[in-house]
NUTI-534422 format. One line per field, with one value per atom (N, C-alpha, C): residue number from 1; residue in three letters; x, y, z. Coordinates in pm, whole numbers. Each point is the difference from the previous one (the first is absolute). Example, Ala and Ser with C-alpha at 12.3 -4.5 7.8 and 13.67 -1.06 7.14 Angstrom:
BEGIN
i: (1, 1, 1, 2, 2, 2)
aa: (ALA, ALA, ALA, SER, SER, SER)
c1: (1319, -89, 90, -35, 82, -77)
c2: (-569, 119, 120, 105, 119, 109)
c3: (780, 0, 0, -72, 6, 73)
This chain:
BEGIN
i: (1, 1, 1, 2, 2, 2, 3, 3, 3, 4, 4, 4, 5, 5, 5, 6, 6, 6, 7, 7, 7, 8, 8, 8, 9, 9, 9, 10, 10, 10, 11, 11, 11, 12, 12, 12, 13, 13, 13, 14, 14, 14, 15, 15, 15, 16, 16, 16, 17, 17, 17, 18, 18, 18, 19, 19, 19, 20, 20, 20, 21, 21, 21, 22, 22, 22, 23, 23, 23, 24, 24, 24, 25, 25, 25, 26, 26, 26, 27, 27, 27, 28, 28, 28, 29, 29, 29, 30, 30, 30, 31, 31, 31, 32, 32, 32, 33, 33, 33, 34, 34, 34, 35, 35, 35, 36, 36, 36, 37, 37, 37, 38, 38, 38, 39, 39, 39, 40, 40, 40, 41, 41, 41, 42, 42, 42, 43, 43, 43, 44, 44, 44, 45, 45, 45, 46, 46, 46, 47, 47, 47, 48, 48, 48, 49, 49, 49, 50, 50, 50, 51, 51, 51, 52, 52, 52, 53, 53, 53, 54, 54, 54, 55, 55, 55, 56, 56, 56, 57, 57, 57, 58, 58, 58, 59, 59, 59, 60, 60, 60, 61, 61, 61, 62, 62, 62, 63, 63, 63, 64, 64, 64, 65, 65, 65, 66, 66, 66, 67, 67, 67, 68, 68, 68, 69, 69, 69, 70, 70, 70, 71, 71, 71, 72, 72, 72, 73, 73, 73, 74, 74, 74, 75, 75, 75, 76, 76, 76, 77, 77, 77, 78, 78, 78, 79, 79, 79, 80, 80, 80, 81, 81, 81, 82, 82, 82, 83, 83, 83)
aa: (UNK, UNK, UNK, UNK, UNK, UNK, UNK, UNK, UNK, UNK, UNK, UNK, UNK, UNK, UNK, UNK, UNK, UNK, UNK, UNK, UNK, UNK, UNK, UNK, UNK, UNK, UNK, UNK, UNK, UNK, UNK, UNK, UNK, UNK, UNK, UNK, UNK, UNK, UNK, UNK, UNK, UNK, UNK, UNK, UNK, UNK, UNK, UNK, UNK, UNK, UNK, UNK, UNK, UNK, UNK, UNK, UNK, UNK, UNK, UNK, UNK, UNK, UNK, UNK, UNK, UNK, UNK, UNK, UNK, UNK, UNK, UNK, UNK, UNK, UNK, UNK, UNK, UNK, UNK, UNK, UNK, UNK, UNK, UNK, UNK, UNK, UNK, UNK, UNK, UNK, UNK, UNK, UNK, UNK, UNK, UNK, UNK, UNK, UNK, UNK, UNK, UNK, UNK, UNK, UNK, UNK, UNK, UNK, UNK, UNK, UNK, UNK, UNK, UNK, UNK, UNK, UNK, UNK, UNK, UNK, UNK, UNK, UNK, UNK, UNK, UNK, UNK, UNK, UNK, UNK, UNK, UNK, UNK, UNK, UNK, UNK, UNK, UNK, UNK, UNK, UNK, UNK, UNK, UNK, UNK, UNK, UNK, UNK, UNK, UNK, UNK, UNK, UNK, UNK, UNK, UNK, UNK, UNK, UNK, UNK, UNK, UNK, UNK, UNK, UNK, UNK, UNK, UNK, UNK, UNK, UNK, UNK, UNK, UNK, UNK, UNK, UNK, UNK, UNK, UNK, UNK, UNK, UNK, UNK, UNK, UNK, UNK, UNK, UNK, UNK, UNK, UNK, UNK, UNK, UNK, UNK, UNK, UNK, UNK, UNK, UNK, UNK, UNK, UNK, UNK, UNK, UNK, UNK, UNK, UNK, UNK, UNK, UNK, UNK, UNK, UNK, UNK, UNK, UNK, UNK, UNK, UNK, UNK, UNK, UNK, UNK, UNK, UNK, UNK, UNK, UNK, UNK, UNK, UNK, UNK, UNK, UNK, UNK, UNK, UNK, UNK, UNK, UNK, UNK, UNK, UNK, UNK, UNK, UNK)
c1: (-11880, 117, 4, 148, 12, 18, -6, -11, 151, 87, 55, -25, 32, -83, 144, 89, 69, -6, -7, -41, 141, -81, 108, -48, 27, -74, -22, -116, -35, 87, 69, 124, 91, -5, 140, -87, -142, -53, -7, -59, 31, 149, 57, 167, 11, -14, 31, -95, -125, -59, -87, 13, -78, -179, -60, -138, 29, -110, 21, 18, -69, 37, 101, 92, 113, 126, -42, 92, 7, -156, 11, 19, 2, 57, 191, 82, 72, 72, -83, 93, -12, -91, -16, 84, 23, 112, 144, 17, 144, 30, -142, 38, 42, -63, -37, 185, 24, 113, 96, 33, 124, -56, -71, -26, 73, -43, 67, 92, 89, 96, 113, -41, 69, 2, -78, -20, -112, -79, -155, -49, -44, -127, 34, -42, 17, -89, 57, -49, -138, -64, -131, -112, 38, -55, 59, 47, 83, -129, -23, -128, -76, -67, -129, -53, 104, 31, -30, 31, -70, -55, -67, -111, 9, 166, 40, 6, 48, 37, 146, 34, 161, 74, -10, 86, -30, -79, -1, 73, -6, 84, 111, 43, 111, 91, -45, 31, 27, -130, -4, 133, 35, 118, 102, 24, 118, 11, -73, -42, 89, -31, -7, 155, 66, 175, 6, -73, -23, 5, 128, 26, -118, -23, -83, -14, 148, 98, 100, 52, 111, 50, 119, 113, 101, 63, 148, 60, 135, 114, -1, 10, -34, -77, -194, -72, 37, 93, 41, 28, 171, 82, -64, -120, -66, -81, -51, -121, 93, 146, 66, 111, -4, 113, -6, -160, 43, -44, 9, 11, 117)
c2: (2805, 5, 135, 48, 146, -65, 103, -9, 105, -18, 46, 30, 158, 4, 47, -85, 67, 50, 113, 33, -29, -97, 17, 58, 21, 48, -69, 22, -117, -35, 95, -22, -147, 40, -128, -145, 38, -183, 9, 50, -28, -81, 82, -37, -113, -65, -164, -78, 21, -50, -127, 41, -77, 63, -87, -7, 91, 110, 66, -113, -135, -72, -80, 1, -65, 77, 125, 88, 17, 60, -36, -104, -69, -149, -22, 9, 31, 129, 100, 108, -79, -3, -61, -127, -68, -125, 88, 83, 91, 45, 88, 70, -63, -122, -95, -66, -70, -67, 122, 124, 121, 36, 26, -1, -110, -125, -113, 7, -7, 24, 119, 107, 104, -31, -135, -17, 113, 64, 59, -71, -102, -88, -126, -102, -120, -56, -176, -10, -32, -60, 27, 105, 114, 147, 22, -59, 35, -100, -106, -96, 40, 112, 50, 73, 96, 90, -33, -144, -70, -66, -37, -94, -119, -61, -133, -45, -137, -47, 15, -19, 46, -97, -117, -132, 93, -23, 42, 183, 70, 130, -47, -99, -34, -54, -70, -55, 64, 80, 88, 144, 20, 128, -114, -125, -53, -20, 23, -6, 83, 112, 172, 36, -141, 40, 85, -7, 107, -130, -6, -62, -33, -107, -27, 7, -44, -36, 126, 74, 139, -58, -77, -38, 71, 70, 38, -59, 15, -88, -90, 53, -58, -86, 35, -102, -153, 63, -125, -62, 56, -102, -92, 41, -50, -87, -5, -100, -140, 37, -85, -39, -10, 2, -184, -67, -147, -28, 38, -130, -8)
c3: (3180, -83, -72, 24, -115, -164, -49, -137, -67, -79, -26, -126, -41, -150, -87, -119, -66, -125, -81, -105, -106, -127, -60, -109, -134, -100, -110, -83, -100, -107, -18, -99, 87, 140, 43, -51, 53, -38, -165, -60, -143, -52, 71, -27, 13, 85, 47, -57, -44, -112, 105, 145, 136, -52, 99, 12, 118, 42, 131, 132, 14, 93, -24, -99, 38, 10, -51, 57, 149, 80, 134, 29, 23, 35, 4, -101, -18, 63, 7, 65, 138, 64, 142, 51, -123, 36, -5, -74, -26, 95, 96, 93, 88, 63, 126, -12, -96, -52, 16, -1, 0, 179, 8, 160, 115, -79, 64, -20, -84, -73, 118, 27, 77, 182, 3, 167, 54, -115, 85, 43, -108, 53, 11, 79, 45, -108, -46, -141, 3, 145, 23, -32, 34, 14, -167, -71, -110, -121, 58, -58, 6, 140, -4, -146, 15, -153, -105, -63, -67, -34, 72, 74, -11, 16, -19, 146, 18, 115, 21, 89, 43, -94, -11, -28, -177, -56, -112, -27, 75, -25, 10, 87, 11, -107, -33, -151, -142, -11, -63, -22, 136, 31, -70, 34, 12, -151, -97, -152, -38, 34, -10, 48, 43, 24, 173, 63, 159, 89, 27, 178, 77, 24, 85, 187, -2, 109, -15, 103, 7, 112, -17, 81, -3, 157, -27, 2, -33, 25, 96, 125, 145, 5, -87, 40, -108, -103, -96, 52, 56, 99, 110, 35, 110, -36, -142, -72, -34, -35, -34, 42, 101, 117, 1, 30, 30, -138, -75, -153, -60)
């Protein structure tokens, strides 16, 4: 596994008044959740990120106001065509 390293500065964690691990934690659900969020990542590969299980990221995004489901029009009409 790579490692991605982002520098932020001690002033930003002070600011939020986070423990250094719940800041990481949090940025990593932010990122994983806006990733998913844009159709990068599949919400699987999006759970890895934060080391949840899918069903639970899942839930979690759907908290957070982020579509779970991205239906077009078309696939609406088509979900609800026989009800």
């Amino acid at each position: 596994m790579h490692t991605l390293k982002i520098e932020v500065p001690e002033s930003v964690l002070l600011a939020t008044g986070q423990s250094r691990e719940e800041f990481i934690r949090e940025a990593k659900s932010l990122l994983a959740a806006k990733l998913f969020e844009m159709g990068c990542l599949s919400s699987g590969k999006a759970a890895e990120i934060c080391g949840m299980h899918r069903v639970d990221f899942i839930f979690a995004v759907g908290k957070m106001g982020i579509p779970v489901i991205q239906l077009d029009e078309e696939e609406l009409k088509r979900e609800f065509q026989d009800v």
